[in-house]
N, C-alpha and C positions, 0 to 999 in steps of 0.2 A: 648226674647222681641217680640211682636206682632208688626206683618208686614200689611201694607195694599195695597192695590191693586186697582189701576183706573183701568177699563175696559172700552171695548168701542164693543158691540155686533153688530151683524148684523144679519137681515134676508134678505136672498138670495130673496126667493120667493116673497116679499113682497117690495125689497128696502128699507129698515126702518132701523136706525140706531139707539141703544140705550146705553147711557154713567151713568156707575153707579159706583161706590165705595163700598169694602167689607174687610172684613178680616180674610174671605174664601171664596176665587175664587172658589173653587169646590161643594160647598155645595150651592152659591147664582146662581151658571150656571144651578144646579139641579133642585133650585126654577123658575128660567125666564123657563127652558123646559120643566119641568113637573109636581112639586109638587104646586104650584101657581094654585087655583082655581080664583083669580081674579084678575085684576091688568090690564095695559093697555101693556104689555109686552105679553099676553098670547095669544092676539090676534094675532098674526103675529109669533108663531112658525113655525116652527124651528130656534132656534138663534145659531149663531156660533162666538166664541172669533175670533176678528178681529184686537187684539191691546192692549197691556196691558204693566202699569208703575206701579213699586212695589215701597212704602213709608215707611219710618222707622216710620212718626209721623200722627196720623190720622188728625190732623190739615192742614198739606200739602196736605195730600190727597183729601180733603174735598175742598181746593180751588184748585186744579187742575180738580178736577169734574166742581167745578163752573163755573171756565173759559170755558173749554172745552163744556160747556152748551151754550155759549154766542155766537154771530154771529164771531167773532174773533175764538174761540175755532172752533168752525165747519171750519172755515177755514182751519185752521191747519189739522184738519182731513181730508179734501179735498186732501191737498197738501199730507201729510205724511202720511196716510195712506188709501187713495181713490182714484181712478184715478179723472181728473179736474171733469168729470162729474156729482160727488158724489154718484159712482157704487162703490162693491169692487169686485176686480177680487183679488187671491191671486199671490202675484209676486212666481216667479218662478225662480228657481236660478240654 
C-alpha cells in the first residue's frame, strides 16, 4: 500500500519555511535541492527536512498540507516544531 508523507522543509540561510506532500520523500527532497530548474523553492536552497507525518490515504494527507498552509497550521509549526520566533534551531537531546 502507498504511503504518503507531509513534510515541512526549511532553509537555514534564508529563514523560509516550505510545506509540501509526496509519496516519495526522497526523490521530491532531491527535486526542492537540485533537480528543479524552476519553482519558487529553488530560490532559497539549501532545504533541510525539519518535520515529517506519514499517511496511509493521500486524502489525509492533502488536508493536513492545507491546514498546515493556513494561519492556524503555521501556528502549530511555530509551537511544534519552531521555536516562538518562527526560527528552527534543531532540539537536541
Amino acid at each position: 500500500m502507498e504511503e504518503f508523507v507531509v513534510y515541512i522543509l526549511y532553509s537555514e540561510q534564508y529563514s523560509k519555511s516550505y510545506i509540501g506532500f509526496t509519496s516519495n520523500l526522497i526523490e521530491r527532497f532531491k527535486s526542492h535541492n537540485a533537480l528543479s530548474k524552476k519553482g519558487w523553492t529553488i530560490k532559497y536552497r539549501p532545504w533541510y527536512i525539519i518535520h515529517v507525518e506519514f499517511y496511509s490515504f493521500k486524502k489525509e494527507a492533502m488536508q493536513r498540507e492545507k491546514f498546515l498552509k493556513t494561519g492556524a497550521g503555521r501556528d502549530w509549526i511555530k509551537i511544534n516544531v519552531m521555536n516562538k520566533e518562527g526560527s528552527y534551531s534543531p532540539r537536541r537531546t
